[in-house]
Structure formats: C-alpha cells, structure tokens
N, C-alpha and C positions, 0 to 999 in steps of 0.2 A: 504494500500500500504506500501510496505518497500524497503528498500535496493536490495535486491534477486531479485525482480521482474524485475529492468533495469539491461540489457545485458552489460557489458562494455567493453568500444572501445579504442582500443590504437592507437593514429595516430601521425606516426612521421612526422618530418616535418623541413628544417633548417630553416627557419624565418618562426617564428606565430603571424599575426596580430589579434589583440584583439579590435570589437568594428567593427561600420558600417558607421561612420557618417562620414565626408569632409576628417577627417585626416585620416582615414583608406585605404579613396579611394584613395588620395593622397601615399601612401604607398605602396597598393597594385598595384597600374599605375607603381611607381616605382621602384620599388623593382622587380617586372616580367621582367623589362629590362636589370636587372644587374644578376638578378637571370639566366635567361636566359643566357649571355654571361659565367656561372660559373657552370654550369649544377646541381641548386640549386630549393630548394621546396619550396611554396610559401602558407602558409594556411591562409586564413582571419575565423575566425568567430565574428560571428554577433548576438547579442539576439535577435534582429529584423531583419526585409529583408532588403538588403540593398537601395530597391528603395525608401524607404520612412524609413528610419532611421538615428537617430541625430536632431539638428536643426536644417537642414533643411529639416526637414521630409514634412511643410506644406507648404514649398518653400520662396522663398523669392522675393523682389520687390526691392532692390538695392546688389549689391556687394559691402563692404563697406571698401576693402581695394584695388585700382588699383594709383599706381602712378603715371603710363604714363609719365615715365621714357624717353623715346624717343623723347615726347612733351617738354622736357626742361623744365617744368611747376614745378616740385617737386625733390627734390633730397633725397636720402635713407637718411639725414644726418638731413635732416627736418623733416623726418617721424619719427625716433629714438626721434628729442627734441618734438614733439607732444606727442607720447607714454611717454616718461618720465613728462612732466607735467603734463600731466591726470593723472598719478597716484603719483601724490602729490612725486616726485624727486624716487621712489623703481620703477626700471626697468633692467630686466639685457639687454641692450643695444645692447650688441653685439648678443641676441638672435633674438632680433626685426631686427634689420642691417639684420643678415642672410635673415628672412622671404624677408624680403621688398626689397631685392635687385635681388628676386626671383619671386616673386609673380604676378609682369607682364608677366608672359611666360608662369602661371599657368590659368590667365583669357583666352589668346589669345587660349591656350587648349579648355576652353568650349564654345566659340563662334565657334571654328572650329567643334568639338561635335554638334553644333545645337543650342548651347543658345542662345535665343532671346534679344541681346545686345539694348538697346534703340541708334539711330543714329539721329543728326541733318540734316542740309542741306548740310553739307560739309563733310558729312559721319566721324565724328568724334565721338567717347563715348560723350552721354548727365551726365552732371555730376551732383550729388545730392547734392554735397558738394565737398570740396578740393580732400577728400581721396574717394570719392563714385561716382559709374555710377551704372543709371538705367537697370532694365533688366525686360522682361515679363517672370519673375519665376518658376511661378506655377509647373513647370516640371526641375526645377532645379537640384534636388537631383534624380531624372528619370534619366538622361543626365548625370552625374556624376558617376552613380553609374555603367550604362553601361560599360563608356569603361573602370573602376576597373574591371569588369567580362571581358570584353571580354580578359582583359590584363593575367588575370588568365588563362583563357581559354586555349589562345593561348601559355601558357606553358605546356600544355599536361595532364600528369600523375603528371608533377613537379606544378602545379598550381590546387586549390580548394578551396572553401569555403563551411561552414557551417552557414547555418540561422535556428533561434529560437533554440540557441544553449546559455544558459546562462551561465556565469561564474561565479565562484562561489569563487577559490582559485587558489593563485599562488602555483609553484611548487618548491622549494627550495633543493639543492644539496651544500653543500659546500662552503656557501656563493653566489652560483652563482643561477640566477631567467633560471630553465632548464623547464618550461612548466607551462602548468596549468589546473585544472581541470573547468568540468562541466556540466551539464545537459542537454539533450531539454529538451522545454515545450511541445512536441506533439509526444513525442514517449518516450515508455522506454529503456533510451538509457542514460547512465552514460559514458563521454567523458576523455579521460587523452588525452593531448595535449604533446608528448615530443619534441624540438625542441633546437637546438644551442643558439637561439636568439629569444627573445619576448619584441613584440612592442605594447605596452599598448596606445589606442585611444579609452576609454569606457566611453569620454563624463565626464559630471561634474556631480553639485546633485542639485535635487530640493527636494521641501517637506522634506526640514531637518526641517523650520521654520514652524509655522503654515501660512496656504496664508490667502492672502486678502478674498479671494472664498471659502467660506464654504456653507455647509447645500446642497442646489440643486446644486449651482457654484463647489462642492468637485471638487477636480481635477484637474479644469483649473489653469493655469498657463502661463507664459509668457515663459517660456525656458521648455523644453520638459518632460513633467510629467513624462516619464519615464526612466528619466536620476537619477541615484542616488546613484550617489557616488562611481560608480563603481571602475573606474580608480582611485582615491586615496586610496581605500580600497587596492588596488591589490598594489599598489608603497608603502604604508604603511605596511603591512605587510611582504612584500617582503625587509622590513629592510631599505628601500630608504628615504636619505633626500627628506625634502618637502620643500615649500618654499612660502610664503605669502599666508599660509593658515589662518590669519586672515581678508585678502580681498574678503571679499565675495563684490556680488555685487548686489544693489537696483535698478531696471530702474524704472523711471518716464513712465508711456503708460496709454491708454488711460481703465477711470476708468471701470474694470467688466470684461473687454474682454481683455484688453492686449494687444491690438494693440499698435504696435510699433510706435513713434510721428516721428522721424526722417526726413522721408519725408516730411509730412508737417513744420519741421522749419527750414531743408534746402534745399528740393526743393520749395517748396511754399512759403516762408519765414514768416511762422505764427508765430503769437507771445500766449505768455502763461500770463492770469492777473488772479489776486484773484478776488475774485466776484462783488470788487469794481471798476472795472477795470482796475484798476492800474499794472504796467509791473514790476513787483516783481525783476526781475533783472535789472531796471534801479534803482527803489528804493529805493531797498537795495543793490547798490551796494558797498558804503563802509563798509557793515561789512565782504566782499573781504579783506581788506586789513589785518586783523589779521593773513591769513592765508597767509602771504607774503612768498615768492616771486610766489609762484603758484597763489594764487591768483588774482596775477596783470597780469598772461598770457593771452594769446586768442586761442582757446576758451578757456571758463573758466571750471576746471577739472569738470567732469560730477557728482563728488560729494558735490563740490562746489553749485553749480546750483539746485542740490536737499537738500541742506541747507537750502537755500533762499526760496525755497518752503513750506518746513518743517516749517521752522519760521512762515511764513504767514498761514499755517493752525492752529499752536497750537496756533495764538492769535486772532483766531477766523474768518480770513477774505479768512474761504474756503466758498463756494468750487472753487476749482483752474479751469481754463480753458482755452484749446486750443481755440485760434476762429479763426476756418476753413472759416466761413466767410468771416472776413475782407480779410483774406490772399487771397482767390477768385478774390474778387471785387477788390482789390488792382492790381492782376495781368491783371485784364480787363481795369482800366483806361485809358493807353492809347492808346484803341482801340475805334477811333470814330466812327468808321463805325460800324453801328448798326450792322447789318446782318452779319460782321465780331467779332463781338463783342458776338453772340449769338453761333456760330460758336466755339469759343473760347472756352465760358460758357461750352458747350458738350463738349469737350473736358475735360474739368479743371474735371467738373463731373465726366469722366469716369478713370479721372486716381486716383481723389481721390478713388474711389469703388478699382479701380484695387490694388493700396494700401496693401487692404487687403484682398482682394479676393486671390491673389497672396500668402498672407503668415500667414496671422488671420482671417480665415475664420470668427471667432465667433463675431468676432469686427463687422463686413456686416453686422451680422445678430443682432447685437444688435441694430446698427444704424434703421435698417427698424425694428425692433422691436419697440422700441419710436420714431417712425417718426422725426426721426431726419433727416434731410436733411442739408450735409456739408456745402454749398453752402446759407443757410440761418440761421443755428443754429450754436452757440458751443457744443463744446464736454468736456466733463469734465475730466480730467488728475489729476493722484496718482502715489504717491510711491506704488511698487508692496512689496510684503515681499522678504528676503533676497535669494539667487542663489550662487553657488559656480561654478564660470565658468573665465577659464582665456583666454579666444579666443575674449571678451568682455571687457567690464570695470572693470572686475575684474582681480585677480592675480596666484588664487591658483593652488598648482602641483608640479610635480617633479620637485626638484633642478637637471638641466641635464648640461652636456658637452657642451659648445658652441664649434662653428668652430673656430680650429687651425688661421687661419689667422686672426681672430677677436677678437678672444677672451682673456683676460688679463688672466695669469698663474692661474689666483686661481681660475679661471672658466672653463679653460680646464684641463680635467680630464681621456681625454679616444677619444673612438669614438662619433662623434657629436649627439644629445640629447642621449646621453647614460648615464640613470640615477647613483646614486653612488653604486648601485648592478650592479656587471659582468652582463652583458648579456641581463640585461634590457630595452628597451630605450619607449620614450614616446612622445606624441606628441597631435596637439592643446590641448583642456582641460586634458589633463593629466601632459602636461608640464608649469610649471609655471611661474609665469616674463617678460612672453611674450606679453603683453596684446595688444587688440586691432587688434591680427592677422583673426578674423572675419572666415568666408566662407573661399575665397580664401586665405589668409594666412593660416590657419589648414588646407587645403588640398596641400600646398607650404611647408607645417613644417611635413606632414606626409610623401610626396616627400623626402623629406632631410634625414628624422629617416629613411625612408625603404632602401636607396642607405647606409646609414649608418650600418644599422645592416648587408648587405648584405656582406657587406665588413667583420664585425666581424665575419662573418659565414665562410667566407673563412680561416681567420687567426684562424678559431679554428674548424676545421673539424670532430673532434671526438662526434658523436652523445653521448649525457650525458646517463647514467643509472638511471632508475628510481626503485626502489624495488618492488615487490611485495605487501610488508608486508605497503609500503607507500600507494598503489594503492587502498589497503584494508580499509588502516583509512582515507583516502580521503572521499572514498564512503560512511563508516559507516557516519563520519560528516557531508556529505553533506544532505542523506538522512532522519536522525534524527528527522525533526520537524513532516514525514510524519510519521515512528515509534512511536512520542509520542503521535501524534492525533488518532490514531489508538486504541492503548493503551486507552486510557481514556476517547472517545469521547460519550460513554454509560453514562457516569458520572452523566451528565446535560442532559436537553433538550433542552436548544440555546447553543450552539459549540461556541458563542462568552464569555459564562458566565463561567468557569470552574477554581476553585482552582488548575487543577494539571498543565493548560499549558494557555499560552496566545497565543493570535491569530497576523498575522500580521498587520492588520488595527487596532487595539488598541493599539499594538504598538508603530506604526506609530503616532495616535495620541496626546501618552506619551512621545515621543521624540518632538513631535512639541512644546507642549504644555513648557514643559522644556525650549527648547530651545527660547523659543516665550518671554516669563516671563524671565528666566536669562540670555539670551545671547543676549540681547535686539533686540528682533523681533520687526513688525511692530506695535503691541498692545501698549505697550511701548515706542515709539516713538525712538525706533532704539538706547537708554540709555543701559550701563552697567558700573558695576564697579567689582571691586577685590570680596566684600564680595557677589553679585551675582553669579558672574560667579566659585566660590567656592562652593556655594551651589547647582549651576546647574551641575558640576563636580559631587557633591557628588550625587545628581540623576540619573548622566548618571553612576556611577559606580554601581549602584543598577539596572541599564537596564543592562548594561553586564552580570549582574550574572542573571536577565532572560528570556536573550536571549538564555538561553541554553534551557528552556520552549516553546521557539517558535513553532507553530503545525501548520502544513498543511493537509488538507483533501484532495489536488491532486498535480500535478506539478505546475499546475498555481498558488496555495498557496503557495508551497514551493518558486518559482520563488521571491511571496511578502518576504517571510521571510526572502530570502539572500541580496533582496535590503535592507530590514530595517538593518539588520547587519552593511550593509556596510554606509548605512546614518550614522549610530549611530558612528563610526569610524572618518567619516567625519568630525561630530559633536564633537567631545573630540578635534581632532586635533585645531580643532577651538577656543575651550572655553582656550586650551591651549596657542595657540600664538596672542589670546588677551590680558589673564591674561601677558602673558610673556612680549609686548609690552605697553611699563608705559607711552604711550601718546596717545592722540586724536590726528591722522593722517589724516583719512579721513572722518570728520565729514559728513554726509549724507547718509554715509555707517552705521555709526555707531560711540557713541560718548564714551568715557570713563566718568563719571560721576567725579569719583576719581580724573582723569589727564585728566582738557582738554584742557588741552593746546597741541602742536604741539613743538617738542623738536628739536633741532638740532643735540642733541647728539644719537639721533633714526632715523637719514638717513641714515637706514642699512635693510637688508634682516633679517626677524626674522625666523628662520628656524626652526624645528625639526624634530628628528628622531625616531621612536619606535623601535627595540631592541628585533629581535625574542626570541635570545637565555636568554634575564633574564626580558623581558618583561615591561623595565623599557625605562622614554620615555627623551628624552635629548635635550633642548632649544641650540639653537647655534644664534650667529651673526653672518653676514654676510657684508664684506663689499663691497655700491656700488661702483662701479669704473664708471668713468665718461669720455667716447671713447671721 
C-alpha cells in the first residue's frame, strides 16, 4: 500500500470538532444551536463511533460532578476550593468557576435524554459523595452521543460527522490552526479538514508508561486504551502553550481489573487497611502534615492518600485492601428485622455487581473468576501506572482563555478556551487546569468551547486557503510508514525483526519501557530525579529520529504508528516540565528524588511551548491567581 492508493477528500467546514468522547458531544449539542442561528457548518470527526467513544465508552455508574446548585447544599465557590486543594494549590480557578456554574443544566440535559438518574423516596438525586449522584450507566455515552447527532443532523447540509476517521496532523497557515488532516481506518480515503475554527477534544494518553497489565493482561487499563495523546500532540504542535503537563495522574482501583473504588468509599463507606488491618490513613496520618496546608484539608488531595498507600507497600505491609465486606454488614446493622435485613443484603449485592457491570466490565468478571464474593471477601487495591488526563485528578492540556467575567487579565487572552494559536480552542482533556471536571463537566466545557468558536467563526468569515503543494506533503507524511513497510518487508521473515524499519508495538514498548525506568513509572515506585529524566530525554531523542522508520502493513498499523508519534510527544513534554519543576508537588503522583520537598516559591503553573518555526521548546511560569 502507499500514498496513491487513498482518494483525497477536501471538506470544508467553519467549526471542526476533533475527537468523540463527552466534550465533543458537548460541542457539537452546542455549537448546532449557534451555528444554526449564523447559517454556519458544523463537522465532528471521531477515530471511533461516537456511541461508545472516550471514557465513557464502557459507561459509567456515578456522574461525579453535579452540585445541585438549586439545593442550596454547594456553592460554585466550594467546588473551585475543592478542585484547588486536590491538586496541591495549581488550578486555574476561574476555569473550574466556568465549568461548575454550568454543569447542573448539562446533567438535567441527560436525564431528560433518558438517563437512568438513581432517585430516593423524595425523588431527589441519591448522592455518592458531596460532588456525585448515582446513575444506571451502562448506556450513558449511547444517550449522549445521540442527541450530538441528532443536533448535527438537524442542521442539514451545515451539520456532519465523520467516524473511524483518525487524525493525524494539525493544519497551520500563518500562525493561525486552519484545519487538519487525516485518514480512515476502513476505507482508502486520505481527509484535509479546512475550517475557520478547530476544537480539539481527542481525549488524553495512556500506555505512555508501561501498565501494571502485561503478558495476557496487555492492554487493559483503567482510562481508555485507546486514548493516546492525541489532543496534546495536535495543541503541541500547533505551536500552543500547555500547561501542567507534568501532572499526570495515578488512580488507586481495584488490583488486575481497574475497577474504579469510588463507590465503594463513598457510597458504601469502605474502608482500605494493609494486610494487617490496620487503616493506613488513620495511621499514618501525621506524615499529612509535611505536606501543609493541603495536607490538613478534607478530603485529603487524592495524591496525598496514594502516598500513604505507597508507604505501607514499600515496607512491606501489602497487600492493600478494600473490605467490601465490612462496609456490607456495616450498612445492614441497623436493620433488625431479619427478613428486612436479607432484603437489604440483595440489594447491597446487586448494586455492588452493578458497580461494574455498568463501567468495568472486566473487574465482574474477575471477581467471579476467584470466587470472590463482595459481600464476604476483600478485594485487593493498587496504584495503576501513570494516565495523562485533566477531566480527572490530573492536570494536563492546553493553556486556554478563560471567561471575560472570571477570569484575571493574564488569563484572558481571546475567545473563551481558545488556546494561544488563533483559531484553536480545546476542551475536557485537551484543556488543562481544569481538573476534576469528570463526564459532565467535559461535556459543560465542550458546550462552552463550541458556543465559543462559533462566535470566532462569525468574526472571521473568510474560509482560510490551504495549498496544494501542503495537501501533497501532508499525505506523503502521513502515508510513509505504509511506503516503508512495503519497501523492505521481503527483508526478514517476522515483519516484527527488521534492520531497515520498526514496527508500532515495539515501539510502543521502547517508549514504555523509557518512560517506566526514567520518568519514574510504577516499576520504580513513581521516583525520578534530574540525572534520570536527562537520560530518559536522551532516549526519547533517539525514538524521534526513529520514528521516521515507523512501518505499517495496513491502515490499522498505520492508525498504531500515528498514536505512538503522538505518545512519544506527550512523553518529552512531560520529562520536560518535571525536569523544569525543582520540587516534589504531588508526591503519589510522582516524587523528585533530587527535590522532595514541596517549595512555596513553585505555587505556579509550569508551562511550555514547542516552536514550529525553529523547533526549539521554551519553559514558562505561570502565575496562580487566587478568585
């Protein structure tokens, strides 16, 4: 196969959403209604369908950000000093402000869609936690991605989307981000996107680290194995500040499967002891106090908490454990009445299943794999390896424009999430800083970016020119890795072993393996210092020179090679604004070995920029401002 064989397609368009997952649909819902008032064109594409793409592709079993606002119970000014102590004082404030004073009107959306809201006796949301209500899942991202089509839909000729459509490269004019290119995976069919405005929602990365899960487990993961690093490749290159790309982020879930604990410690109210059974965060909880004033918050920041874990494994008193049990029998005590009592038991049973039947499948089936039964045994819980995801406990993404009314002068820059490229904007895991905006807040934040860009499309109505001769070298580069597998694939007889090109699973596994050992993966106990992550640099500078060797034997290999590209992208910006940042911040996450202490003069945004034009990469500070 080569270049020649795919037909190429020019599709113009004045907003192009990128990506399929919450914030996309959020975008495209919104965006068709402004677009619509403006007689303006709406394109989503998507690498996957959008009914089952993103995280929550396998659904979910709480919505974990509703404030119930109405309820007089939270106010947006609570939910901002939550987000900012969880991530140890780096938040931009006035991004989360926006989300969260939104984000009720985006839930009340998918309960009127059909979403299965959990109701008590008084028909109120059952809540998980302060910031969470329950919901029967499973078909979450079904219900969501609907009315994004139907919204398309029902703008005609001006609304469409593309599925198994991967992107590969932004498209650059004059400093300003006017399109982008890319491929299917099921037809030969090479894509140029031209458009006014593009809104980058292409999800975070996994498998930059090596996982927990290798050999038969390959693959699995906790955040969506086929997320990798799309959206920062596309904002990185595209010349855009970034911004707390060294927050990646570790969840604690349950060991092998990755099911998420959540529910069980705040709707069930389980508790987590080392194998002694001791309650690791009663025990230890004064070594909280060095990491003051975060430390002494409630709750205590989620990297905090996987400290005290980490501690208790490396001196020997794993393995850790959820006990689903007691937390059971705790909730049945005061029910005297047997027969109410047993009543209960069924119940407690099927919600713990539903759990994960709802959103981790493979957690279900691990359970009835070792006859584990919740309700009589623990489960045992780890730290997963590290995730680049800022709609979560992590941070990473585009440094973007907040809203005018909120936002402090040196954070408004333009139209709202409109990254520091004209034209750009971005949104959940693409935009960074924001943390904690979950499900509903990335489909509230891709609302906001699509009513946003819709507006820039107006004030800038001249569709951009793209060349010819750019159109040409798009395609040669994109094409390439299937040209060189073509070329040399006689060479050998296993297509994995060849001197003249590497495959993308080897790769893959050369980036983990790097990043696993110097940028302290989970092997390592999540440690790095200066003279590591210097020599993990000097290996990722030797994968860039070849990645230009990458080979595919079909589209679906090529599709491998362009995610490794863009992990490996990911991956640099990272080893970057660790080395850049000279303190231990979020111990749990990851510790500096060199610095671990936690500085005061580093409660700042450590930002940086990569540099189409001389390819040279530029650390910046950032400072937080405090609403």
């Amino acid at each position: 196969m080569n270049a020649a064989e795919f037909e190429t397609i020019v599709v113009e368009t004045d907003l192009l959403i990128l990506g399929g997952g919450m914030a996309a649909c959020g975008a495209a819902f919104e965006a068709a209604h402004w677009a619509a008032k403006n007689n303006m064109k709406v394109t989503l594409v998507d690498k996957a369908a959008m009914e089952r793409s993103g995280a929550v592709a396998m659904g979910l079993s709480a919505i974990n950000l509703y404030l119930g606002l109405k309820d007089g119970n939270n106010t947006v000014e609570d939910y901002v000093t939550y987000v900012k102590n969880d991530l140890m004082g780096i938040a931009r404030q006035d991004l989360v402000a926006n989300i969260a004073r939104h984000v009720d009107s985006s839930v009340h959306l998918f309960e009127k869609w059909g979403l299965p809201i959990w109701k008590d006796d008084d028909g109120k949301y059952v809540k998980e936690g302060r910031w969470q209500i329950m919901i029967h899942g499973e078909a979450y991202k079904n219900i969501v991605s609907e009315a994004a089509k139907t919204a398309l839909r029902e703008l005609g000729d001006n609304g469409e989307y593309f599925e198994r459509v991967f992107i590969t490269e932004p498209i650059m004019e004059g400093g300003r981000c006017v399109g982008a290119a890319g491929f299917s995976v099921r037809e030969k069919k090479f894509y140029i996107f031209k458009a006014k405005a593009v809104l980058d929602t292409m999800g975070g990365a996994v498998h930059i680290f090596r996982p927990r899960s290798v050999g038969e487990g390959l693959g699995r993961s906790w955040y969506p194995p086929f997320n990798s690093g799309a959206s920062a490749y596309f904002t990185l290159k595209s010349g855009a500040e970034m911004t707390c790309q060294e927050v990646r982020f570790v969840p604690v879930r349950f060991k092998d499967s990755y099911g998420p604990v959540g529910a069980w410690f705040l709707l069930f109210k389980s508790k987590a002891t080392n194998a002694k059974g001791e309650e690791y965060m009663v025990t230890r909880a004064g070594e909280l106090d060095k990491w003051a004033p975060y430390g002494q918050t409630k709750p205590t920041p989620t990297n905090l908490r996987n400290l005290l874990m980490l501690k208790e494994v490396e001196e020997g008193n794993g393995p850790i454990y959820m006990h689903t049990e007691d937390a059971i029998r705790e909730l049945l005590v005061d029910i005297p009445d047997e027969k109410e009592a047993r009543r209960k038991l069924k119940e407690l049973e099927s919600e713990a299943w539903e759990d994960f039947l709802d959103m981790t499948i493979s957690q279900a089936l691990n359970w009835a794999s070792h006859n584990i039964m919740p309700e009589e045994t623990p489960s045992e819980i780890a730290a997963t390896e590290p995730y680049f995801i800022s709609s979560h406990s992590g941070a990473s993404g585009a440094w973007v424009s907040g809203p005018e009314d909120l936002a402090p002068s040196d954070y408004f820059f333009g139209y709202g999430n409109m990254t520091t490229v004209n034209g750009l904007f971005a949104a959940g895991d693409a935009s960074g800083a924001s943390s904690h905006k979950f499900s509903s807040g990335s489909f509230t934040e891709g609302r906001i970016s699509g009513k946003a860009a819709i507006a820039f499309c107006v004030d800038n109505p001249d569709m951009p020119v793209i060349s010819d001769e750019r159109i040409a070298e798009l395609k040669e580069m994109t094409f390439k890795p299937l040209e060189i597998f073509d070329e040399h694939k006689d060479y050998s007889n296993d297509p994995d072993v060849n001197p003249n090109f590497i495959k993308p699973r080897m790769f893959m596994f050369r980036l983990q393996k790097i990043m696993d050992e110097y940028a302290g993966g989970a092997s390592v106990g999540f440690r790095t210092s200066k003279a590591l992550l210097e020599k993990g640099l000097e290996f990722l500078n030797l994968m860039k020179e070849d990645s230009s060797k990458l080979a595919a034997s079909d589209a679906n290999e090529l599709m491998r090679c362009w995610e490794n590209v863009h992990r490996m992208w990911q991956a640099e910006s990272h080893i970057r604004t660790i080395m850049f940042r000279e303190e231990t911040r979020w111990p749990g996450y990851y510790s500096r070995t060199d610095f671990p202490e936690m500085k005061a003069d580093w409660e700042v945004f450590a930002n940086c920029k990569w540099d189409p034009e001389t390819g040279e990469w530029e650390m910046i500070k950032r400072e937080v401002v405090d609403l």
